[in-house]
C-alpha positions in Angstrom: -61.4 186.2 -65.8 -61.6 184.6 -62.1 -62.0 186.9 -59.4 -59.5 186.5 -56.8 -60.8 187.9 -53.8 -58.7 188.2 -50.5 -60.8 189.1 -47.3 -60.2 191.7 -44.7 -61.2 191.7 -41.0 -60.6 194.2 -38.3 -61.3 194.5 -35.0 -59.9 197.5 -32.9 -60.7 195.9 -29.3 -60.9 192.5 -28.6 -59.9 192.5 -24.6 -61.3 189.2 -24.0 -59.3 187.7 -27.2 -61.4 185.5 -28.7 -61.7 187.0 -32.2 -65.5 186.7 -32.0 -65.9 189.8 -33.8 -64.0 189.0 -37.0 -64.9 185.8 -37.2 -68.5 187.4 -37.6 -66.9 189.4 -40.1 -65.2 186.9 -42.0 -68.9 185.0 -42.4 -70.3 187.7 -43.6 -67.8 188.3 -46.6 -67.6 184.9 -47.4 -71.2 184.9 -47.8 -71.4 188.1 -50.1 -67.8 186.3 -52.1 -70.2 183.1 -53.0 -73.4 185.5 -53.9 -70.9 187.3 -56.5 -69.5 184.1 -57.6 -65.6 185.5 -56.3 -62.9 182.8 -55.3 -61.7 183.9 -51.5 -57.7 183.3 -52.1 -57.4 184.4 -48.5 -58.2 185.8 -45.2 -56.0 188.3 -43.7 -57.1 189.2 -40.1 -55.8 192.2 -37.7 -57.2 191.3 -34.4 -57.3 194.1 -31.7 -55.9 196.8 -34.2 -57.0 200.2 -34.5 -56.3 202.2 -37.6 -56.9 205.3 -36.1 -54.4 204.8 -33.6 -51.9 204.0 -36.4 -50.9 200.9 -34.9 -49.0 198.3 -37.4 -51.2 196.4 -39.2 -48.9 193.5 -40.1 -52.1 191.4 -42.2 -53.0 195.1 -44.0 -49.3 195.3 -45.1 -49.8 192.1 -46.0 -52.6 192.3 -48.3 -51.5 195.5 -49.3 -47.8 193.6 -51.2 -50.3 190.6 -52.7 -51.9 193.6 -54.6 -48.9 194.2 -55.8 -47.9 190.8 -56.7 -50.9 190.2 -58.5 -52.5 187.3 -56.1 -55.5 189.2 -55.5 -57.4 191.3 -57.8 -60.6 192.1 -55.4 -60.8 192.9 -51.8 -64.0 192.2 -49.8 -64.8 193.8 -45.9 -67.7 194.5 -43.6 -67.4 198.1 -44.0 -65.0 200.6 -46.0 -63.8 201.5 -42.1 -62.7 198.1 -41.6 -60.1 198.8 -44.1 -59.2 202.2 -42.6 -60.2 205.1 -40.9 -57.6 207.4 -42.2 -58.3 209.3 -45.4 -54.9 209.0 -46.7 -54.6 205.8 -46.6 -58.1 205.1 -48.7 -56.0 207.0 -51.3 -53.7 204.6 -51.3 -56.4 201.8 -51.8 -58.2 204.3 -54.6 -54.8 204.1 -56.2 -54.0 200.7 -56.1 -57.4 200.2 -57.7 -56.7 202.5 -60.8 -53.0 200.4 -61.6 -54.1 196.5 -60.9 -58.0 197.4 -61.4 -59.1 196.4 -57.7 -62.6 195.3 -57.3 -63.9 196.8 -53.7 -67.0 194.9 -52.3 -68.5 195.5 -48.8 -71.1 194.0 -46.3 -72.6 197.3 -46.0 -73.1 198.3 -49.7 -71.8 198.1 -52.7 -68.5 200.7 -53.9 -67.1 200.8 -57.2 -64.0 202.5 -57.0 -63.7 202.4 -60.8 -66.4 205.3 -61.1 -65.9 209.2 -60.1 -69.2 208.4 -58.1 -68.2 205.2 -56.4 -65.0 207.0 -55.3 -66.3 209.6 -53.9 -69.1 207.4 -51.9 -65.7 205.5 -50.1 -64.2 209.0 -49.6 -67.7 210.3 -47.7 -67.3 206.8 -45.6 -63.9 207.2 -45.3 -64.4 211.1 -43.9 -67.3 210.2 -41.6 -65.7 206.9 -40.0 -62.7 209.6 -39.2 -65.0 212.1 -37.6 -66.1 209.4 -34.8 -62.8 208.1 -34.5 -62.0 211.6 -33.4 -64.8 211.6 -31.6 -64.6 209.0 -30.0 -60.9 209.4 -28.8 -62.1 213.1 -27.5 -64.5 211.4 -25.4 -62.0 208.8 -24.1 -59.8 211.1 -23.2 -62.3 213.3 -21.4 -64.0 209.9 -19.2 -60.5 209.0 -18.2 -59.5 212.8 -17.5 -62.7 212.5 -15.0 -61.9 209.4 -13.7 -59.0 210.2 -13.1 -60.5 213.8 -11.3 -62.5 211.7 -9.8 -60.1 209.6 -7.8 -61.3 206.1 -9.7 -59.7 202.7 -10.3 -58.8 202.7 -14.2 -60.3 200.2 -15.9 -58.2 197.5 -17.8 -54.8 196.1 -17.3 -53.5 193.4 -14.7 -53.6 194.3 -10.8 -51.3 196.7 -9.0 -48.6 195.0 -7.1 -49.8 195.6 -3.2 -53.2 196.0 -3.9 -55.9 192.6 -4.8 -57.6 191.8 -7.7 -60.2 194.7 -7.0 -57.7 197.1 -7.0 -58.5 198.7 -3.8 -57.6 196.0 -1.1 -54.4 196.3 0.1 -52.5 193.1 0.0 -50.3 193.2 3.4 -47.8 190.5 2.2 -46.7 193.1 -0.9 -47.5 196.1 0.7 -45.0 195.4 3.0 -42.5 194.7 0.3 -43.7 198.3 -1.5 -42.5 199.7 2.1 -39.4 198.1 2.1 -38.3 199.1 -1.6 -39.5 202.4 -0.6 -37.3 203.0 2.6 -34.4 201.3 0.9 -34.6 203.8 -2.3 -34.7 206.7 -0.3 -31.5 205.5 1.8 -29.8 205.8 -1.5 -30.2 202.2 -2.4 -30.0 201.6 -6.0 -32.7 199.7 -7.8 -30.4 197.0 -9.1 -29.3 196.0 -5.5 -33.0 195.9 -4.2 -33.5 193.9 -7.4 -31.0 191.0 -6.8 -31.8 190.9 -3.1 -35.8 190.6 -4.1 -34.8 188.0 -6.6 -32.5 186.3 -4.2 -36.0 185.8 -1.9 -38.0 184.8 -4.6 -40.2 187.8 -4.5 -41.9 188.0 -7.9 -43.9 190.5 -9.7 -48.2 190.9 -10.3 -46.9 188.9 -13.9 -44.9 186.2 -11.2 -41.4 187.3 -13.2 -38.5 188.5 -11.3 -38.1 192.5 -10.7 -36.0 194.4 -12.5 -35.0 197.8 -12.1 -37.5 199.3 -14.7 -40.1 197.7 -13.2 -39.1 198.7 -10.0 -38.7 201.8 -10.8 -42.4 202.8 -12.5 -43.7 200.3 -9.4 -42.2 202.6 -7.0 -42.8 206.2 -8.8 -46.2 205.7 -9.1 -48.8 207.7 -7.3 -51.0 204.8 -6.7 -48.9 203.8 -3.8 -49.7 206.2 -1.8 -53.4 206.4 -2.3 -53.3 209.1 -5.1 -54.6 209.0 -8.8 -52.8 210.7 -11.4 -53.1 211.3 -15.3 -51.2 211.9 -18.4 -53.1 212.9 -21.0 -51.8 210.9 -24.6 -51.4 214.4 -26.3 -48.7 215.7 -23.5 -45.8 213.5 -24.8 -44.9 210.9 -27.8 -42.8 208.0 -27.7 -42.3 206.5 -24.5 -45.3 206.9 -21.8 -43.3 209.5 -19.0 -42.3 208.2 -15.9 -44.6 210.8 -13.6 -47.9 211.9 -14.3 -50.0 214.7 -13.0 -51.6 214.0 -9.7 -55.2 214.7 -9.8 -56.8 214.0 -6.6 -56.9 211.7 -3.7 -58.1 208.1 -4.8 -60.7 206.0 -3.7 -58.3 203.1 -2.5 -56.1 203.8 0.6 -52.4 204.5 0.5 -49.6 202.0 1.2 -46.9 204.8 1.9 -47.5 208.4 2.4 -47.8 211.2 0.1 -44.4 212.8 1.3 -42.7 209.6 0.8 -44.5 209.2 -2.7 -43.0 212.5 -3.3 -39.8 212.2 -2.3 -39.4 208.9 -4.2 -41.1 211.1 -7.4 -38.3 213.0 -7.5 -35.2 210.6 -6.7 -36.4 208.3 -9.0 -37.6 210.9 -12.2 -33.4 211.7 -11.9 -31.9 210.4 -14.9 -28.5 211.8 -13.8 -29.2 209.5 -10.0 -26.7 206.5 -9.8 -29.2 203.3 -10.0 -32.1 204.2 -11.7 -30.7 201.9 -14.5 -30.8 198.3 -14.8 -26.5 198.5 -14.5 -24.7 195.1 -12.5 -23.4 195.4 -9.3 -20.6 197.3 -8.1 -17.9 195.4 -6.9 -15.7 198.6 -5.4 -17.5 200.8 -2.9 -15.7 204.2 -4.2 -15.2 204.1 -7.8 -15.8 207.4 -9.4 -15.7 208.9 -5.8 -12.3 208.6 -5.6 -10.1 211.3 -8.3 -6.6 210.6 -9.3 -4.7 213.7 -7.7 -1.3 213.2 -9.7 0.3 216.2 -11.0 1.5 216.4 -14.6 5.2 217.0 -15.3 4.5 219.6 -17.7 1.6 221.7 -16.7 1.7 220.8 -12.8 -2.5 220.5 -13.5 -3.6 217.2 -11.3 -5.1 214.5 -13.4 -9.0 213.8 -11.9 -9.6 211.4 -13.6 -12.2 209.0 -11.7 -10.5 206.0 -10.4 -11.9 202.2 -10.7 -11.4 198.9 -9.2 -9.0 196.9 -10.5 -7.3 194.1 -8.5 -3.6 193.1 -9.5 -2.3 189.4 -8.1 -5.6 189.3 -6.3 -5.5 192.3 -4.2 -8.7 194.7 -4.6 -7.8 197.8 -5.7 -8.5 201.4 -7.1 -6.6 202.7 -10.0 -6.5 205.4 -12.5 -7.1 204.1 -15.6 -4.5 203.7 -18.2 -7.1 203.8 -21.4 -6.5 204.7 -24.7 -7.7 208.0 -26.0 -8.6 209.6 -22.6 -6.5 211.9 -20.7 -6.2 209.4 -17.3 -2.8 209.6 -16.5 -2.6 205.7 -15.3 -0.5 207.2 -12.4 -2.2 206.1 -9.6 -3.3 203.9 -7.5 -4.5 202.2 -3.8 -5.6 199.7 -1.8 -9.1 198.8 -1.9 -9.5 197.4 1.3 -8.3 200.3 3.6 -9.1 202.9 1.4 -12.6 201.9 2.3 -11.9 201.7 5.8 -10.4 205.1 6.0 -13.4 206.4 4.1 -15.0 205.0 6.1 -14.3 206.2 9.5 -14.0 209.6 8.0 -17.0 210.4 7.3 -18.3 208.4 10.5 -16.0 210.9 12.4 -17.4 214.1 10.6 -21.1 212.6 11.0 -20.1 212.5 14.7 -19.7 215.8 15.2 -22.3 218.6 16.7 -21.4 221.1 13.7 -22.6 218.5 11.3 -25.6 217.3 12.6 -26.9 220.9 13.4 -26.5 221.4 9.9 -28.8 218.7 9.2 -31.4 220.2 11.1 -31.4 223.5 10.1 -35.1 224.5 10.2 -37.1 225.1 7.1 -35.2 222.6 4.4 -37.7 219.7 4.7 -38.7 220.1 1.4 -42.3 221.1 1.7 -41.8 224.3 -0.1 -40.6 222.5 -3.5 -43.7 220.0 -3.4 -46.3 223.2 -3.4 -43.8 224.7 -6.1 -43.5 221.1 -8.6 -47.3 220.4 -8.0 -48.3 224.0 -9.0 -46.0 223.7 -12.0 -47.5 220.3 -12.9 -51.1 221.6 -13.2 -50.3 224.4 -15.2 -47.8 221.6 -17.8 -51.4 219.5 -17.5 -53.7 223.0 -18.4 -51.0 223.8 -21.3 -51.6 220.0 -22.8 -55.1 220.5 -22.1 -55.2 223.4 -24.8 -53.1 222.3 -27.1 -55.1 218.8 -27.3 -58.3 220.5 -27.8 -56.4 223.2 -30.3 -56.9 226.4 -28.5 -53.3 226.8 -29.0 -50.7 225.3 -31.6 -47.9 222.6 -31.0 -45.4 225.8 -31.2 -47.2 227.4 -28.8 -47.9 224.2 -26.6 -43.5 223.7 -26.6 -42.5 227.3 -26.3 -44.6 227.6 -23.1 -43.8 224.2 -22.1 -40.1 224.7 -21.8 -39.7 227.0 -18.8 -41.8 225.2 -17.1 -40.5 222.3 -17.6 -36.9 223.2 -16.8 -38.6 224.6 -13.4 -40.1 221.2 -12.6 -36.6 219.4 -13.2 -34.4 221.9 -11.3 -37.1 221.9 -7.8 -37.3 218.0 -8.2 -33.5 218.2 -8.2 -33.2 219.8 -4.9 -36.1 217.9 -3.4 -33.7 214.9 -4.2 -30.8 216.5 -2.1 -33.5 217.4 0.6 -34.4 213.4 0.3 -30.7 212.0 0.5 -30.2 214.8 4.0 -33.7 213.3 5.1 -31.7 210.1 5.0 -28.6 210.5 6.9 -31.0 212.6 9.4 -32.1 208.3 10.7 -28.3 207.3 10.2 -26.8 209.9 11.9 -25.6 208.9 15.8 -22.8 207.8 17.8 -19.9 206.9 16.4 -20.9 203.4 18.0 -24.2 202.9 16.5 -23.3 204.1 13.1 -20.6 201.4 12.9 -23.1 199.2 13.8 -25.3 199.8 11.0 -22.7 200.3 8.2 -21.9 197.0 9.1 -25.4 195.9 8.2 -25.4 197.5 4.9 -24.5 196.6 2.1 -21.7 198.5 -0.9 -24.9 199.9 -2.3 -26.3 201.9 0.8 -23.0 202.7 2.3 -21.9 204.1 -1.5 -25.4 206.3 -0.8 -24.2 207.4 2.8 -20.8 208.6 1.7 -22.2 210.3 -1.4 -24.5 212.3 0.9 -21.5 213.7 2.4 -19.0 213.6 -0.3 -18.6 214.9 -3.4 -15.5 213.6 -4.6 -12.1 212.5 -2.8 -8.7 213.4 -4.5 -6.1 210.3 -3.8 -2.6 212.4 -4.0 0.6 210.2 -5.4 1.9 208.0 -2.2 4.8 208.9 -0.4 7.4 205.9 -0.9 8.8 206.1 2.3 5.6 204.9 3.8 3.5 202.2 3.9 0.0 203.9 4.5 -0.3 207.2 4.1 -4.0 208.4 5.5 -3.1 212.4 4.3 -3.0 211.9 0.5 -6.8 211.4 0.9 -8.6 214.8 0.0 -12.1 214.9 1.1 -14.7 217.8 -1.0 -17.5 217.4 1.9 -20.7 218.7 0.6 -21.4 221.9 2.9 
């Protein structure tokens, strides 16, 4: 009976991507395939895979459904850990041996997974390639940990945008747009305006793509920027990488914005519920969702609040409750875009005017400095409880049920530093009623939809009165206090 043998090659880092290291392989089996006198049916390569990481392996799976099929009845690798490092999944190979009778041959020695003896051989391999994989991840993670401690550029990985090809240079030309972005976020900008305006100027990314808001986003919330190096451990969190990290220590390359900044950005843009951290289009109507539907219903005399939208009818802009199916909007209301605005407007203009409101916004002790001590204590003792539970001195159980209050104490001061942020704001907007005309003027819906909602929480529009034409009173302003 021929021998069919299929070849397997594995290499778990190959940075440079030239595939030197399996194509070693590969010459290796196919010199121990003609010794044995085997035909090589194929060669199924996973280039830059590890098994321990449980990464796909799309040419394992591969190999794994020829079995199967019958078009190979022998596989031939380097070493049994080229095939895996995972002791369950040698089973699988051990099993798939025992129903198509699967001849094993490697580099390193030979394994006969037919006998009790040879089985046990490829389990021993199988056991001790998993002990350094373990190993070896323990002392990755403690190098980076003191890299990171240590305040040191992390190796791999394209350039920083602001920084050169060393990584510790700044470039002036970005750092200046990392500045920008910076000031505009924390005037309440969202990330999809300062997106379509960076686009609009050609300004391009490390990668030379456009910026979107994601990008933006992690660019922005990193603690690189501001000359700071933080870490997140792998064992803290699955899934998705988390936008923040824990910061560590001062770094060895020099800050493009400041640590408050940093911080204040941190916590703006780690706000899921903040308008603008997504990657939504532009909005078109400066108050939608501001604006509440203030009709009374004929039965219960309750007022509607819904959120009104923009909706033009024969070409005129403007804001209406929405008449949608299988919501209670009472579809009852409704007001011109254009002045609604402009009365908005000068409202809150006029109220920003005025001594009372501007000694509120310097009210001593509120600049926030009180909640970074508090969210950076809280993030070292999140980083000591991953610490444990990665190197098992407590369980996952334990790990999450000490986790949680924590955590929730973290979200609710990073909340509150993101009010203190938006009052930070209007504290540079705040002036005549002259200058602040001026500048509204300047912005665009994006940053004056931030001013207002620094003021505002909602506005109730009450039904018009017939008999006039422009009624300023049926607009309710809730000012923030």
């Amino acid at each position: 009976m021929t021998t069919r043998a299929a070849i397997y090659v594995r290499i778990s880092q190959d940075r440079g991507g030239a595939g030197l290291g399996i194509a070693r392989q590969e010459e290796d089996c196919r010199a121990l395939c003609a010794r044995k006198g085997w035909d090589v049916v194929d060669v199924y390569p996973d280039n830059d895979v590890s098994a321990y990481s449980g990464a796909p392996r799309p040419k394992w799976q591969e190999l794994l459904a020829d079995i199967n099929e019958g078009i190979v009845n022998a596989v031939v690798c380097w070493h049994v850990d080229r095939l895996t490092r995972s002791p369950r999944e040698l089973e699988d190979v051990i099993d798939l041996a025992d129903r198509h009778g699967l001849e094993l041959a490697t580099v390193s020695g030979e394994i006969d997974l037919a006998t009790p003896t040879g089985r046990m051989i490829a389990r021993m391999l199988g056991a001790a390639a998993r002990h350094e994989a373990e190993h070896k991840a323990e002392r990755q993670q403690r190098q980076r940990r003191q890299a990171a401690e240590a305040g040191k550029v992390a190796g791999g990985g394209k350039r920083s945008f602001g920084y050169e090809d060393d990584r510790i240079t700044i470039k002036e030309s970005e750092a200046e747009i990392v500045r920008e972005g910076t000031r505009r976020v924390l005037a309440g900008e969202s990330l999809s305006s300062i997106c379509r305006d960076w686009q609009a100027r050609k300004i391009l990314t490390v990668a030379g793509n456009g910026w979107k808001p994601s990008a933006l986003r992690r660019m922005l919330a990193s603690a690189r920027i501001s000359g700071r190096r933080e870490h997140t451990p792998r064992t803290s969190w699955e899934g998705t990488r988390p936008l923040l990290g824990e910061i560590v220590s001062d770094a060895v390359w020099p800050g493009i914005i400041s640590h408050e900044d940093s911080d204040r950005l941190r916590a703006l843009l780690n706000d899921a519920n903040r308008a603008g951290n997504g990657g939504g289009g532009p909005r078109s109507y400066l108050l939608s969702g501001i604006l509440r539907c203030g009709k009374p219903s004929a039965t219960t005399g309750k007022t509607c609040g819904w959120g009104m939208v923009g909706r033009p009818r024969s070409g005129v802009p403007r804001y209406v409750c929405p008449n949608t199916p299988g919501t209670e909007a009472c579809g009852g209301t409704a007001t011109n875009a254009g002045r609604t605005d402009e009365h908005v407007r000068d409202m809150v203009l006029t109220a920003f005017e005025s001594p009372t409101f501007t000694e509120r916004l310097r009210e001593p002790g509120d600049d926030g400095s009180a909640l970074y001590e508090a969210i950076r204590a809280d993030e070292e003792e999140l980083e000591e409880l991953a610490d444990d539970f990665g190197q098992k001195r407590i369980t996952r159980k334990e790990w999450m049920m000490a986790r949680a209050p924590v955590q929730e104490r973290v979200e609710r001061n990073r909340a509150k530093l993101a009010k203190v942020s938006r009052k930070a704001v209007l504290l540079g907007f705040v002036g005549s009623f002259e200058d602040m005309r001026s500048r509204w003027e300047k912005m665009n819906d994006s940053q004056r939809r931030a001013v207002v909602s620094a003021a505002v929480r909602a506005i109730e529009v009450r039904p018009a009165d017939p008999r006039k034409r422009w009624d300023p009173d049926r607009f309710i302003i809730d000012w923030i206090a």
